[in-house]
C-alpha positions as CSV (number, residue, x, y, z in Angstrom):
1,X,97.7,41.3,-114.3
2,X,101.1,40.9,-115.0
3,X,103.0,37.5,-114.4
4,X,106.5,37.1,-112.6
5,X,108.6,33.7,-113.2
6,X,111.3,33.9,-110.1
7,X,114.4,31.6,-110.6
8,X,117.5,30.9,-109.8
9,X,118.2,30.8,-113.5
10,X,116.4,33.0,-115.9
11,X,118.3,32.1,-118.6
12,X,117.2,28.9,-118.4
13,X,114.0,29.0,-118.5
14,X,113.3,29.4,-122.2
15,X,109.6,30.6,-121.7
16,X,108.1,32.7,-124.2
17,X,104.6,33.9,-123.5
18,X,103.4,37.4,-123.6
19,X,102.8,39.5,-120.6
20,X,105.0,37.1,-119.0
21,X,109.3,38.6,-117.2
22,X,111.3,36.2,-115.7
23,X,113.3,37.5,-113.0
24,X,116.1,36.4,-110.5
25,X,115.2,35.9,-106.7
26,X,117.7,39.3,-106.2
27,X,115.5,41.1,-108.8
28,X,112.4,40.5,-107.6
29,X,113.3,40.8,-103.5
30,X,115.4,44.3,-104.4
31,X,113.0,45.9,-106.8
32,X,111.6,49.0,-105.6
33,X,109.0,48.8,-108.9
34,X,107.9,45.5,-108.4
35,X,107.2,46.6,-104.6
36,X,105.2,49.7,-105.7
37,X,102.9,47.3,-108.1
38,X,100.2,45.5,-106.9
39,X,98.6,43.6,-110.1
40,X,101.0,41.0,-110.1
41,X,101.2,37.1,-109.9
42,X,104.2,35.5,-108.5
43,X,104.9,32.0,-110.0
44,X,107.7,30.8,-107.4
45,X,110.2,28.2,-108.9
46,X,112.6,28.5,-106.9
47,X,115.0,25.5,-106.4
48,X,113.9,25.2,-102.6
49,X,110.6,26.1,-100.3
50,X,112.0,25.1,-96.8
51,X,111.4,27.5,-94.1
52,X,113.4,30.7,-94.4
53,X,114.8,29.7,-97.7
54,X,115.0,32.0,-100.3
55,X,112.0,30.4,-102.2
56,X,110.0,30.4,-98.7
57,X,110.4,34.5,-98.6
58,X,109.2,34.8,-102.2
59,X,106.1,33.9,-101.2
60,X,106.1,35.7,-98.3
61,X,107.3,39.0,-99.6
62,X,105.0,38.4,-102.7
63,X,101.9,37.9,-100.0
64,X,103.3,41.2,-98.0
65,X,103.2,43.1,-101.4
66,X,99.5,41.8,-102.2
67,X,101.1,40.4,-104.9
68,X,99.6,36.4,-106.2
69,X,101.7,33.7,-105.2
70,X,102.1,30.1,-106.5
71,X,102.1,28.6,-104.0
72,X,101.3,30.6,-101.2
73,X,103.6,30.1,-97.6
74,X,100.6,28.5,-96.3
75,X,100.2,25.5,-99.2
76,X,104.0,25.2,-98.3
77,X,103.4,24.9,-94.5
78,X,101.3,22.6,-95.4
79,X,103.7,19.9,-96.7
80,X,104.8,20.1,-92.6
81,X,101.7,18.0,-92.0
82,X,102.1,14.5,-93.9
83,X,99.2,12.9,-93.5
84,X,97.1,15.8,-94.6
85,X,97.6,15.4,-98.1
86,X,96.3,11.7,-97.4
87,X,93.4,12.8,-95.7
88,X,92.4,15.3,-98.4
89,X,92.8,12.3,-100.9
90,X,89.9,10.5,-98.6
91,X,87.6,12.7,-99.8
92,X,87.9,12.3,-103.9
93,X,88.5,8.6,-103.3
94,X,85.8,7.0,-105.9
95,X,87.5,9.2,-108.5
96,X,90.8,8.0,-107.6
97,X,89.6,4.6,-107.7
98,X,88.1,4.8,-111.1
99,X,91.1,6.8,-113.2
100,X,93.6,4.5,-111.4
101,X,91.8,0.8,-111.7
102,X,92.5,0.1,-115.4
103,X,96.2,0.7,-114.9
104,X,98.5,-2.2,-114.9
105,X,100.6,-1.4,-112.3
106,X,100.6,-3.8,-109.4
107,X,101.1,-2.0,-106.1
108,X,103.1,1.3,-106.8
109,X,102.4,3.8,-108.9
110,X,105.1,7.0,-108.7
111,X,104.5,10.6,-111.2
112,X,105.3,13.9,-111.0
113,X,102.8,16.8,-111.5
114,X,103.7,19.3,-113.9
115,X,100.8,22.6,-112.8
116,X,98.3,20.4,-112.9
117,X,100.0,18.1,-115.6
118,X,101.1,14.8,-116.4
119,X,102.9,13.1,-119.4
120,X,100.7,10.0,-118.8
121,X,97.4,10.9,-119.8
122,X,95.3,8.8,-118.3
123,X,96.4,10.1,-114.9
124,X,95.0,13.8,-115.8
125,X,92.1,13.4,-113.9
126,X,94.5,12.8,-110.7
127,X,96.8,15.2,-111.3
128,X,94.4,18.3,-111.9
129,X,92.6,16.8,-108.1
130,X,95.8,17.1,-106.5
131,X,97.1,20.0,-108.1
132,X,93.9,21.9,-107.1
133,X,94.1,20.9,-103.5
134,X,97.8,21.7,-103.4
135,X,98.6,24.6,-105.7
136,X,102.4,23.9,-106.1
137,X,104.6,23.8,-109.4
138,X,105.5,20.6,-109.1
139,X,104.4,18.0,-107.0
140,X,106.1,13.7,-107.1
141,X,102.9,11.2,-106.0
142,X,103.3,8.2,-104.4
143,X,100.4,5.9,-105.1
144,X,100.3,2.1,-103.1
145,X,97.4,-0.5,-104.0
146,X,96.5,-2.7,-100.9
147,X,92.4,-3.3,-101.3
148,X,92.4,-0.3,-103.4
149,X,94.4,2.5,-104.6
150,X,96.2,4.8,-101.5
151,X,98.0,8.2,-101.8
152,X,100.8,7.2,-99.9
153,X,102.8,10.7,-100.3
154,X,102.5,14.2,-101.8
155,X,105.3,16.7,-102.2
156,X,106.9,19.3,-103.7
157,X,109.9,18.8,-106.3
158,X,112.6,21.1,-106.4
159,X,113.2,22.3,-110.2
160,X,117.0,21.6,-109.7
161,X,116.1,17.7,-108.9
162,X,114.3,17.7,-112.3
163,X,115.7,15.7,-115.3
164,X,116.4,17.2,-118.8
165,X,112.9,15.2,-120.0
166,X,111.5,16.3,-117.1
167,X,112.7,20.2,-117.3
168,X,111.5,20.0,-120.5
169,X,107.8,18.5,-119.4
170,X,108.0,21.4,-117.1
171,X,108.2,23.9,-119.8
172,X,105.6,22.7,-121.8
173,X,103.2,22.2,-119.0
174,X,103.8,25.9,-117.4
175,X,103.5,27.2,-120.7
176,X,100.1,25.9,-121.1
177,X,99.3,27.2,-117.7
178,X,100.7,30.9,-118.7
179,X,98.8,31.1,-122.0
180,X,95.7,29.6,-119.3
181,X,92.2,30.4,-121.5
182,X,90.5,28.0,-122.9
183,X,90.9,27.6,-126.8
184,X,87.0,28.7,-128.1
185,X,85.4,27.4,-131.3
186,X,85.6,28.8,-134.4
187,X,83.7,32.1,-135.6
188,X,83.1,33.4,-132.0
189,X,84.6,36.3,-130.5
190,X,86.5,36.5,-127.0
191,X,85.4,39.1,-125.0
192,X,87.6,41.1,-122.8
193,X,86.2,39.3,-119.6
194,X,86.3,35.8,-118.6
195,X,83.6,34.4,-116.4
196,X,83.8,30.9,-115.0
197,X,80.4,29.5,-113.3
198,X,80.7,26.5,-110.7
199,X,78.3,23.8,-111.4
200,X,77.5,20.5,-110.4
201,X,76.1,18.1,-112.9
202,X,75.0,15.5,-110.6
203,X,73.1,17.7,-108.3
204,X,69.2,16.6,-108.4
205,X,68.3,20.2,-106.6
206,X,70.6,22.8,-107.7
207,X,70.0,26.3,-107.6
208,X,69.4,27.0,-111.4
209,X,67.9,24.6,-113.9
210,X,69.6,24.4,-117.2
211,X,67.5,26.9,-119.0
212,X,68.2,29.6,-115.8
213,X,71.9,28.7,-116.9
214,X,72.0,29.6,-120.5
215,X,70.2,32.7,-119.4
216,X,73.0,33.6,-117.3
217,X,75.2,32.6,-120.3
218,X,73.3,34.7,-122.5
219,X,73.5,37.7,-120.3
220,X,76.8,37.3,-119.7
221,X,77.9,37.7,-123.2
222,X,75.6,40.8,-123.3
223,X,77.3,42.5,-120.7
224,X,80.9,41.3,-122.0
225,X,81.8,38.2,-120.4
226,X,83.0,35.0,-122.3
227,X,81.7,32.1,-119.9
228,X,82.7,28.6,-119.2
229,X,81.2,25.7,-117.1
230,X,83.7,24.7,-114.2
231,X,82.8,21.6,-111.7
232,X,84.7,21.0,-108.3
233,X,88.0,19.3,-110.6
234,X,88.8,22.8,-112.0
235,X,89.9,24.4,-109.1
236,X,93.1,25.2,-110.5
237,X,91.7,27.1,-113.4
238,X,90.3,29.5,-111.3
239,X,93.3,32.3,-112.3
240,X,92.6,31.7,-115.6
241,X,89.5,34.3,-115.2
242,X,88.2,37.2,-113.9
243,X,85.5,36.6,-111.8
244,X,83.2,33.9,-110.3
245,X,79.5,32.6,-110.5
246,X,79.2,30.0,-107.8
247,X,75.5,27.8,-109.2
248,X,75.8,25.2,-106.9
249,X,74.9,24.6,-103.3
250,X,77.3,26.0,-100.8
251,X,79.1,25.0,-97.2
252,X,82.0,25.8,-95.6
253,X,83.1,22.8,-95.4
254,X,83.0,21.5,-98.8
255,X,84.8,22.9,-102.3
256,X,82.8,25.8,-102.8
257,X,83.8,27.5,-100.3
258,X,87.5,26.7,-101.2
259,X,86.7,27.8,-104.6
260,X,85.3,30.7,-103.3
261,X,88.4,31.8,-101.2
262,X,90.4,31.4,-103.6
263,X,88.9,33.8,-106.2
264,X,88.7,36.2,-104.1
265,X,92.4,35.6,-102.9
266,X,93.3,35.7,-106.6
267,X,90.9,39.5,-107.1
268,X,88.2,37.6,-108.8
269,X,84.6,38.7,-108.7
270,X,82.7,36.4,-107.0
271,X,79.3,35.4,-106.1
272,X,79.0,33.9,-103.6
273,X,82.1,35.5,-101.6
274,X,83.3,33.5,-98.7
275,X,82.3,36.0,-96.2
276,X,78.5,35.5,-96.8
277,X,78.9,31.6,-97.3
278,X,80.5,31.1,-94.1
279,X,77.7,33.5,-92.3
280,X,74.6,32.3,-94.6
281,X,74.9,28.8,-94.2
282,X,75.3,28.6,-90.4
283,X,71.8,28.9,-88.8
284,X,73.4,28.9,-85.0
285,X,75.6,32.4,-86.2
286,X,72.8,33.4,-88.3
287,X,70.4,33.7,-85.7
288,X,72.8,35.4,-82.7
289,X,73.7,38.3,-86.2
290,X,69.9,39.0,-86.2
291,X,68.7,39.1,-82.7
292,X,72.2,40.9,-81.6
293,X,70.6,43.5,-84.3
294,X,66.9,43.8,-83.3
295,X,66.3,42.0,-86.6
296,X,62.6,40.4,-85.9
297,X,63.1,36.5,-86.5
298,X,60.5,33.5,-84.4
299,X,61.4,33.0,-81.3
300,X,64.5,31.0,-81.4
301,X,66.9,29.0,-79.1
302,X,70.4,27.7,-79.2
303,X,70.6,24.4,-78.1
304,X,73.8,22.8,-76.4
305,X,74.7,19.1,-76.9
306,X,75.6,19.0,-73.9
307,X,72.5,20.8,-72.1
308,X,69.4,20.4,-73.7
309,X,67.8,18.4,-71.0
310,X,66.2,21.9,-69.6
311,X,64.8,22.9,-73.5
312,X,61.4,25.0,-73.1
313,X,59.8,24.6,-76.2
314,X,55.6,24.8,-77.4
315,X,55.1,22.2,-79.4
316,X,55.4,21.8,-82.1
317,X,58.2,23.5,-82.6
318,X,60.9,23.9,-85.4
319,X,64.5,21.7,-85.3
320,X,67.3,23.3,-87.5
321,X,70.7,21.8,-88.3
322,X,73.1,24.9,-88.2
323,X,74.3,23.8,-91.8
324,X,71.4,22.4,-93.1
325,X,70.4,23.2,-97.3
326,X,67.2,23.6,-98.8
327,X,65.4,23.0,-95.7
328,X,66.7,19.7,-95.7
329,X,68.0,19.6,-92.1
330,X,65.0,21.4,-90.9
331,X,62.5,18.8,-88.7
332,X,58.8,19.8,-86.9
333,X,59.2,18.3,-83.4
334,X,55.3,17.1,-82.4
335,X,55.9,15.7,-79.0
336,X,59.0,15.1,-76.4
337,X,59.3,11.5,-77.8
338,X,60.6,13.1,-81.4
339,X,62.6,15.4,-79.7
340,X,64.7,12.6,-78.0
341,X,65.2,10.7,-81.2
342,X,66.1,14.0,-83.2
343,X,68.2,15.5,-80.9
344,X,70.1,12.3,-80.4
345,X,70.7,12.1,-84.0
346,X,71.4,15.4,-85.1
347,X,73.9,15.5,-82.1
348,X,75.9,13.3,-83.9
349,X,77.4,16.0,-86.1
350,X,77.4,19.2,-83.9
351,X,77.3,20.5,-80.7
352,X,74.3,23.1,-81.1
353,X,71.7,23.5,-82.8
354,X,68.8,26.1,-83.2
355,X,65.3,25.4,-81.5
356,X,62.8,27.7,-83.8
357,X,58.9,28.6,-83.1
358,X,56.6,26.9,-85.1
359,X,55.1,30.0,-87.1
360,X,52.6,27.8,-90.0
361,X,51.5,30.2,-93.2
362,X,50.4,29.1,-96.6
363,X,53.2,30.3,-98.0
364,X,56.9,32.1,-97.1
365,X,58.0,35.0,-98.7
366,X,61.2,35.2,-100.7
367,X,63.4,38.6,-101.3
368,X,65.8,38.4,-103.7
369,X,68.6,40.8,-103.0
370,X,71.7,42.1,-104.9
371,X,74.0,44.6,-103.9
372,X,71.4,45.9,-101.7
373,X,68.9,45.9,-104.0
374,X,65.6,44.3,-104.2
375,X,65.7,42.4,-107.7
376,X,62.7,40.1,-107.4
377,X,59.4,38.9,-104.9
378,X,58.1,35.4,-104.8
379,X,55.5,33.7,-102.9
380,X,56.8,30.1,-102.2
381,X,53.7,28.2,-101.1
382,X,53.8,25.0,-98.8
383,X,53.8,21.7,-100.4
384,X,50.1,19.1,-101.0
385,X,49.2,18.2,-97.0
386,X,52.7,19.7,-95.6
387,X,54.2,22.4,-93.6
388,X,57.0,23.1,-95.7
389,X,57.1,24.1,-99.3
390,X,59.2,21.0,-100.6
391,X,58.0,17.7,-98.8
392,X,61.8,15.8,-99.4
393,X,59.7,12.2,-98.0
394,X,57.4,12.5,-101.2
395,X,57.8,11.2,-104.7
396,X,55.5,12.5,-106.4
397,X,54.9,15.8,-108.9
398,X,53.5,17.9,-106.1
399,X,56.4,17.7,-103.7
400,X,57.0,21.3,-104.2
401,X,54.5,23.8,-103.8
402,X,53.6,26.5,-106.6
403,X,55.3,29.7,-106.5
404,X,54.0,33.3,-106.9
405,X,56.5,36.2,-108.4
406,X,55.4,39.5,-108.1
407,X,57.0,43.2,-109.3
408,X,59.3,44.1,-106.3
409,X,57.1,48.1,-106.1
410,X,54.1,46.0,-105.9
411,X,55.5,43.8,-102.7
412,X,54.4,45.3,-98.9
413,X,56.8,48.2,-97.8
414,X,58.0,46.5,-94.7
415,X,58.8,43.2,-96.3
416,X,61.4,44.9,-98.5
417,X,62.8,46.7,-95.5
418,X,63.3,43.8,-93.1
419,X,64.9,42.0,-95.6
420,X,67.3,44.9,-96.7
421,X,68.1,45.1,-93.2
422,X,69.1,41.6,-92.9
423,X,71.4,41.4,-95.9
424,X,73.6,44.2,-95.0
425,X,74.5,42.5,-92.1
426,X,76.1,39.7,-94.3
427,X,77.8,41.7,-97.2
428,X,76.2,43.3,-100.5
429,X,76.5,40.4,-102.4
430,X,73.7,37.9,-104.3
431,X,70.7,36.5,-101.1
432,X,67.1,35.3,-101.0
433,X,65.6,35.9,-97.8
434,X,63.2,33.7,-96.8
435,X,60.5,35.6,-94.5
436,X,57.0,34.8,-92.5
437,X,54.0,37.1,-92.3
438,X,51.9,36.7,-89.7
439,X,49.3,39.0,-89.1
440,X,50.9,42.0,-91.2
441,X,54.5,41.7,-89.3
442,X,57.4,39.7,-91.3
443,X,59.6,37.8,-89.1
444,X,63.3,36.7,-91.2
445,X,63.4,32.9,-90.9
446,X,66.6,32.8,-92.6
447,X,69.1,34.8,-95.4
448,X,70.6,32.4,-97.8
449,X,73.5,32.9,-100.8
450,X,73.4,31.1,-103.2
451,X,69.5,31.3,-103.6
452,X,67.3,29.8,-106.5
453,X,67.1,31.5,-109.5
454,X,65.0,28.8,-111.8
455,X,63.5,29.9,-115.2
456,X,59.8,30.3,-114.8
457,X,60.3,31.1,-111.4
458,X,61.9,34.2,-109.7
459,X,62.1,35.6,-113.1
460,X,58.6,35.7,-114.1
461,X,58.3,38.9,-113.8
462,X,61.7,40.4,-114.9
463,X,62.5,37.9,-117.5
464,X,65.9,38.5,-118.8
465,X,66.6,41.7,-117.2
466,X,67.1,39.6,-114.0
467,X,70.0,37.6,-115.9
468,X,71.6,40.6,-117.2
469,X,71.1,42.5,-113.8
470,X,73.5,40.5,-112.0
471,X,76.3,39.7,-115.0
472,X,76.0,43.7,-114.4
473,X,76.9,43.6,-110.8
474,X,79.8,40.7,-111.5
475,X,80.8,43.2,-114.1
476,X,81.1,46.2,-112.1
477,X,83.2,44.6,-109.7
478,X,85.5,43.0,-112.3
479,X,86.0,46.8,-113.8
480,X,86.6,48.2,-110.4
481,X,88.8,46.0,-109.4
């Protein structure tokens, strides 16, 4: 992808990186060439974003031309909200308060961001969060300390307001951003493809165990991918590769769907893409997409906050919140007495909710499926003396049940069909779909992204092949792209 510096001044700018042209405003809004192209990223310094400026239509023209912007006119509308930036901050507020406590200022604390840079140091952490969740150049913060540690204001700098020291902090810092990979140790050869995968250290139930990870590593570098380990604070790395493995439990609202969106706003390859996290991991869509399609589920009902008095259901019966991960907002209601308490407090956080039929098996099947492919068959059987196969109130070894993986030509004909016909509704991306059989018909309970994929586990059967067959499919992507 080529790069694009636009500023006032391109003499200036004494930036020397390769596959990098700095151009004029004029050059960039007038050229005919630069219109025609489409692999390009626009890095926007102009000397002012306000509406209708000339800086504002670089990133609109850029945007019109499916060109990459930095930033992009909506990160700059954003600045029209104040206290968004503040309310952003809420949510990263222990890390905050652990770079900030050990500094000695007393109640103000005042830097400038520099693409995800700043000459103090110990305020990286900071800088990278709030360069992530406001992709601009440059940024001033405004930190207060009352009881703790505030974001008082965020926003952008104009280059012309910059010092010399400061123009020159610029420089270094964009540099660093334009020359992007990561520097790799010694004796070990880059490929031609950069893969980053999303992980979350802290997670007690993620998707892949560590040994499923270095798999995916090692199959990686087979098919030709160098890969690196990103968390939630590298968010503005993202352009510095070319495609995405998201390993971590997703929502929509939460930072994997952000990171999401953004590769594939920036032509990444990713799994999971935004379009199958935002359907997968709502159970209230979920379940209107399969019946509107004849797509044989249990008997299900949407349930209203407020209108649930006249709910109909056999009990037991099955109580799902719409966003609820790894069955963990999934509830058997035994009698009307639960069903007040439940309802009450799942009503709390949303307005509907799905009523399911209470369909108990010794185990539930699981399809994995890639670009509408069958690539594995397990058998995930019910926890010890439960109805579920993980039993989240227990402590002890048998909290999850054993598992069962099976050759995909060896699983029943109709199984693999009713899940196929699931996942193309969603998109032909990476889903396990979790399905009942009762008395020889299989009813979809739900389609998830981001399923498990554990050593030992769903690739018992395929071993490494299953690694290396999807770093193929991210692969294929990435070279058709």
């Amino acid at each position: 992808m080529q790069r694009l510096i636009i500023t006032e001044n391109p003499e200036l700018l004494k930036i020397k990186v390769e596959g990098v042209q700095i151009e004029s405003p004029s050059a960039y809004i007038n050229s005919k060439e630069y219109a025609r192209q489409k692999s390009i990223k626009v890095i926007n310094l102009c000397k002012s974003y306000q509406y209708q400026s000339e800086g504002y239509y670089i990133s609109l023209l850029a945007e019109a031309r499916g060109h990459k912007s930095l930033p992009v006119t909506s990160t700059l509308m954003d600045f029209k909200l104040p206290n968004l930036a503040r309310e952003d901050a809420q949510d990263f507020d222990q890390l905050i308060q652990d770079e900030l406590e050990d500094l000695k200022t007393e109640t103000k604390l005042e830097f400038n961001i520099y693409f995800g840079s700043s000459s103090d140091q110990t305020l990286t952490k900071v800088s990278q969060l709030l360069f992530n969740l406001y992709q601009m150049p440059i940024l001033k913060a405004i930190f207060i300390k009352k009881d703790k540690w505030l974001l008082q204001s965020l926003k952008p700098v104009n280059p012309k307001d910059l010092s010399e020291s400061e123009k020159e902090e610029l420089i270094n810092a964009l540099t660093l951003f334009l020359k992007g990979k990561k520097i790799v140790r010694k004796n070990y050869q880059r490929k031609k493809y950069d893969l980053a995968i999303l992980v979350n250290p802290d997670d007690p139930n993620p998707p892949s165990d560590p040994k499923a990870l270095q798999k995916f590593v090692k199959a990686a570098d087979k098919v030709g991918f160098s890969t690196e380990f990103i968390t939630r604070a590298d968010y503005g790395k993202l352009t510095q590769f070319d495609a995405l493995f998201i390993r971590e439990t997703t929502n929509v609202n939460h930072h994997t769907f952000r990171f999401a969106r953004r590769a594939e706003y920036e032509g990444l390859a990713v799994i999971d893409d935004p379009n199958s996290i935002l359907k997968c991991t709502n159970k209230v869509y979920l379940n209107e997409l399969l019946a509107a399609n004849n797509i044989p589920t249990p008997k299900s009902v949407i349930i209203q906050k407020n209108n649930h008095d006249s709910l109909n259901m056999e009990f037991p019966y099955v109580l799902k919140q719409p966003d609820g991960a790894f069955s963990k907002g999934v509830k058997k209601v035994k009698d009307k007495e639960e069903q007040s308490s439940l309802l009450k407090e799942y009503f709390q956080q949303t307005d509907l909710m799905i009523a399911q039929e209470f369909m108990p098996t010794t185990f539930d099947w699981r399809v994995g499926i890639l670009g509408g492919e069958a690539i594995y068959v397990c058998k995930y059987y019910m926890a010890k003396n439960h109805w579920q196969i993980i039993d989240w109130k227990s402590t002890n070894k048998d909290r999850l049940g054993d598992s069962e993986t099976i050759p995909v030509h060896m699983a029943p004909k109709n199984l693999i069909t009713t899940s196929l016909k699931a996942t193309k509704l969603i998109g032909n991306g990476l889903y396990g779909v979790d399905v009942k059989e009762v008395d020889g018909k299989f009813y979809i309970v739900e389609v998830n992204d981001n399923p498990s994929i554990e050593s030992g586990i769903e690739d018992e059967v395929d071993k490494m092949d299953l690694y290396i067959r999807i770093m193929n499919h991210l692969m294929k992507i990435v070279q058709s792209n």
